[in-house]
C-alpha positions in Angstrom: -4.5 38.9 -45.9 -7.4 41.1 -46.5 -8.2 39.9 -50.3 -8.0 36.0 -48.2 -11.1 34.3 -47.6 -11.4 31.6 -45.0 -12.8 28.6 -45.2 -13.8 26.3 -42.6 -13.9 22.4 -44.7 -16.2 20.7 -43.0 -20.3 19.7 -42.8 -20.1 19.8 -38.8 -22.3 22.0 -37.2 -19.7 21.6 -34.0 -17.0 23.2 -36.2 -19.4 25.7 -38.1 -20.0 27.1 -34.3 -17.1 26.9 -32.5 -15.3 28.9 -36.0 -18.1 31.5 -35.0 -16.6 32.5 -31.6 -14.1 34.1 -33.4 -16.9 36.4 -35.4 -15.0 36.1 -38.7 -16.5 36.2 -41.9 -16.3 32.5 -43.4 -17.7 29.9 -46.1 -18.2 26.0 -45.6 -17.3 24.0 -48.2 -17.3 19.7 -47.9 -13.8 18.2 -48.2 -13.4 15.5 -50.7 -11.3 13.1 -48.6 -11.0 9.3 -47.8 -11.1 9.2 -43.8 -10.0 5.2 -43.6 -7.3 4.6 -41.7 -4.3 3.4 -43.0 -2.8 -0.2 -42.3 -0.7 0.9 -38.8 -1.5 4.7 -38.4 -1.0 5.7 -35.2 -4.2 8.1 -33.9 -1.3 11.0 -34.2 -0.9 10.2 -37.7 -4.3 10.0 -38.7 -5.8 13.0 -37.2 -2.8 15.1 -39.1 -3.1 12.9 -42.0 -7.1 14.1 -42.3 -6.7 17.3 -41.1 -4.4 18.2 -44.3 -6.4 16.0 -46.3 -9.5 18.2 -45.5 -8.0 21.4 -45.8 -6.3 20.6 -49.3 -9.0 18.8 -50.7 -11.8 21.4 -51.2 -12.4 23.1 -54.7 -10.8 26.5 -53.9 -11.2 29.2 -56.5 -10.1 32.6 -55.0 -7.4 33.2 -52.7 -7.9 31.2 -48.9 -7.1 30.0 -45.8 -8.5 26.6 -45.1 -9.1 25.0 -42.2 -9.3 21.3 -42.2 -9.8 19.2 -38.9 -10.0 16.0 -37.4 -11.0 13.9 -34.3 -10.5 10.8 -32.4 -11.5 8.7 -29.4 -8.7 6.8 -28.0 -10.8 4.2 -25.6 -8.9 1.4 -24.1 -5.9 1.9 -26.6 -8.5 1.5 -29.5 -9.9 4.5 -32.1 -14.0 4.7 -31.6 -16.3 7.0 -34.0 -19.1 8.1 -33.8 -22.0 5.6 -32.1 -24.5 6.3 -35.0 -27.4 4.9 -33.0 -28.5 4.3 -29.7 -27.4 0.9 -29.3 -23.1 2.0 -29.8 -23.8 5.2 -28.1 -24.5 3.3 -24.8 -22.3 0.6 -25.5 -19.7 3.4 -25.9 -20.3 5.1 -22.7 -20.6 1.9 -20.6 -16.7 1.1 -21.8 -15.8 4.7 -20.3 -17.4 4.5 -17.4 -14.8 5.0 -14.7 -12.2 5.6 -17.0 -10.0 8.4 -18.8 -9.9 8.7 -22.3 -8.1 11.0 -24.7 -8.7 13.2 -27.7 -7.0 13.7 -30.8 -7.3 16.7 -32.8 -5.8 17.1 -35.7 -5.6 21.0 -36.9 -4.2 22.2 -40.2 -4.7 25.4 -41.9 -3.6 25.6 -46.1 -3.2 28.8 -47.6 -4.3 28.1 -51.3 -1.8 30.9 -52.6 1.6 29.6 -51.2 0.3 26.3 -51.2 1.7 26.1 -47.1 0.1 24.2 -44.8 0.3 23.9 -40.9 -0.6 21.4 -39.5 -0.7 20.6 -35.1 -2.6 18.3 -32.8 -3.9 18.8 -29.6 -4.6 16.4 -27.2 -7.7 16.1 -24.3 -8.1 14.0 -21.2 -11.6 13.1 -20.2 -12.1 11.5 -17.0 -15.3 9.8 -16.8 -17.4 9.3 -13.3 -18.7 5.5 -12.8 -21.9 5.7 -14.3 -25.2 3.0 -14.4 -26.6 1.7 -17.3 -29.6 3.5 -16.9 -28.0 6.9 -16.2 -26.1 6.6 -19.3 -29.7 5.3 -21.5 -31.4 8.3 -19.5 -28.3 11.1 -20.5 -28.2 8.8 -24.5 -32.3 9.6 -24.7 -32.0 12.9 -24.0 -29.5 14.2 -25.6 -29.0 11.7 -28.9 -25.3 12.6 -28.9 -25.0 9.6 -32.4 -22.5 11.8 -34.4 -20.3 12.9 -31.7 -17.0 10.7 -31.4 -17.0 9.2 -27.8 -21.2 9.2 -27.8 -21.4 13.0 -25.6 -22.0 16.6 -26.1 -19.5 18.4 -23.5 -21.0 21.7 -24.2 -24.7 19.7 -23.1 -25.4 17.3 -20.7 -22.4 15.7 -21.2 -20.7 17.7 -18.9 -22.6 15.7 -16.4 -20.9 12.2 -16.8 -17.2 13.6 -16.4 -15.4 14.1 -13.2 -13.2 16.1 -14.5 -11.3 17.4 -17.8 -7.7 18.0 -18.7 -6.7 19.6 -21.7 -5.4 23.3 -22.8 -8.4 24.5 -24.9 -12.2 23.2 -24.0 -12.8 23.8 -27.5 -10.6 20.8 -28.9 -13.1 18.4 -26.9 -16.1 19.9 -29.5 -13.7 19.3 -32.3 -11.9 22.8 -33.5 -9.1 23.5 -31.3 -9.6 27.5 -31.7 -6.2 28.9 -29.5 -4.2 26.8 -32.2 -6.2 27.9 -34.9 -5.6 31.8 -34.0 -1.9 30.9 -33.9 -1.7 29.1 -37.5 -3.5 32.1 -38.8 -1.6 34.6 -37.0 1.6 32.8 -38.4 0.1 32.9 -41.9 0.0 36.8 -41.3 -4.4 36.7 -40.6 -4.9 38.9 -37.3 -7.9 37.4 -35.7 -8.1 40.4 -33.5 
């Protein structure tokens, strides 16, 4: 795997850092894929749906491992996204507010030689404390959290409207789940370590 390079295919910045925990050397390149959902697509389906999409989708010249990924809110038994202004981002938070929502990750990692992908999802339980409508305007003012699904930065302040969290890598919350991640490389024969 040593002539492999990896690529991370995404624009986050909450990918881009989270990748950089595991101090590998890796490019960023923008995925070319439709994120609608489809007519019926269960939030299982779409994350691994997007996650391949990602990963398969970016112009690949030499030979890599891509990492594509994916998120979504489940609040109420409906997908959110991302608030995008202040407004949604407080209207999202006021509809958690006492409640426990989950996470879907979709994670898939293509090797551009073999032309094998992996692909998983991991799953994450927030449990939100009742919160006012001006502690949630104060925590949306500070923090701006418009281009995070579910309208919170857990690694920020966020952590300070949950009760508690449930889920088998804190990472997944942010949006890369990374424990996965070393497995799909380690089964494509990459050695993070």
């Amino acid at each position: 795997m040593k002539n492999y390079q990896l690529v991370l295919a995404s624009t986050s910045p909450f990918r881009k850092q989270l990748l950089e925990k595991l101090s590998l050397p890796f490019v960023c390149l923008s995925p070319q894929c439709d994120e609608t959902p489809l007519p019926n697509e269960t939030p299982l389906e779409l994350v691994k749906r997007l996650a391949i999409g990602k990963a398969t989708s970016c112009d690949i010249v030499q030979a890599s491992l891509v990492i594509g990924s994916d998120q979504v809110c489940m609040i109420d038994g409906q997908i959110i996204g991302k608030p995008l202004n202040r407004e949604r981002a407080i209207e999202q938070l006021l509809a958690q507010s006492g409640k426990a929502i989950t996470f879907y990750t979709g994670l898939a990692v293509y090797n551009s030689v073999t032309k094998h992908t992996d692909v998983g999802v991991d799953t994450f339980e927030v449990h939100f404390r009742e919160l006012t409508q001006e502690q949630i305007e104060r925590y949306v003012d500070k923090e701006e959290p418009f281009y995070c699904a579910g309208s919170f930065k857990s690694e920020g302040m966020g952590i300070c409207l949950f009760e508690k969290l449930v889920g088998k890598d804190p990472n997944t919350l942010v949006g890369l789940p990374l424990i996965d991640l070393i497995d799909m490389l380690q089964a494509q024969g990459f050695d993070v370590l």
